[in-house]
N, C-alpha and C positions, 0 to 999 in steps of 0.2 A: 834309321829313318832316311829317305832318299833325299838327295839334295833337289833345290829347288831351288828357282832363278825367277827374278822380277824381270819380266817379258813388257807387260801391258802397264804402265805406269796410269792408264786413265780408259773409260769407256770408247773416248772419241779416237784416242790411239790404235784402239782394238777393231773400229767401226773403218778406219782407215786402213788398216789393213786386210781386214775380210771384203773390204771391196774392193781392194788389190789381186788380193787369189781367189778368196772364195766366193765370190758373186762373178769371178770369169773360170769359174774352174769348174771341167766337164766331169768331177766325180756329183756336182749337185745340180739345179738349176736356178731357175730367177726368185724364187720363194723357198727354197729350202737348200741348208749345206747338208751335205750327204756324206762326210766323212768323220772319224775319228778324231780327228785332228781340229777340224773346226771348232768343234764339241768339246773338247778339252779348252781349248781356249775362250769358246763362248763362260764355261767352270770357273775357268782363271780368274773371274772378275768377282765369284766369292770366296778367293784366299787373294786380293788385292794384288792379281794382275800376274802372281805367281805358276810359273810349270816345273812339273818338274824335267829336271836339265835331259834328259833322253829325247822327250818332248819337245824343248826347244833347240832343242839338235835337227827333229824332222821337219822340224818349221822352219830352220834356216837362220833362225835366231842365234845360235852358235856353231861353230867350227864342231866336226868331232873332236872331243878332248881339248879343247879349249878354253881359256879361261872365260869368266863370265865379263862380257864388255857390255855397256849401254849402246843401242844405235840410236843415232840423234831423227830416224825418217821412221815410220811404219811402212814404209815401203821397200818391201823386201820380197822377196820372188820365195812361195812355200815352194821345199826339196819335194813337194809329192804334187806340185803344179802340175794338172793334165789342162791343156788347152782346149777349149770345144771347138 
């Protein structure tokens, strides 16, 4: 079974960070996220906020190979940020 990592501890955590990247990120626009990535984590919030760790790799959420830390902000810049 693939490991998985507690990301999103709450909705509002989740909501803070998609309008961190994904409401300024030029893979979507102002109504809809258009990526992969988004979508898995929009998912996260029916296995309580969990990704699996590849996953929270491209999002920025962990180092490669790194262990699993808490970050205390949702504010974190997604590894696949295109700026409009």
């Amino acid at each position: 079974m693939e490991e998985s990592v507690s990301v999103f501890p709450s909705s509002s955590y989740l909501n803070t960070w998609q309008s961190f990247n994904c409401a300024r990120c030029g893979k979507g626009d102002d109504i809809a996220f258009r990526c992969d990535l988004a979508m898995s984590a929009l998912k996260s919030m029916y296995d309580e906020g969990r990704l699996p760790r590849d996953v929270a790799e491209k999002i920025g959420y962990l180092e490669s190979g790194a262990p699993t830390r808490q970050r205390t902000s949702a504010r974190w810049r997604c590894r696949e940020f295109e700026p409009r």
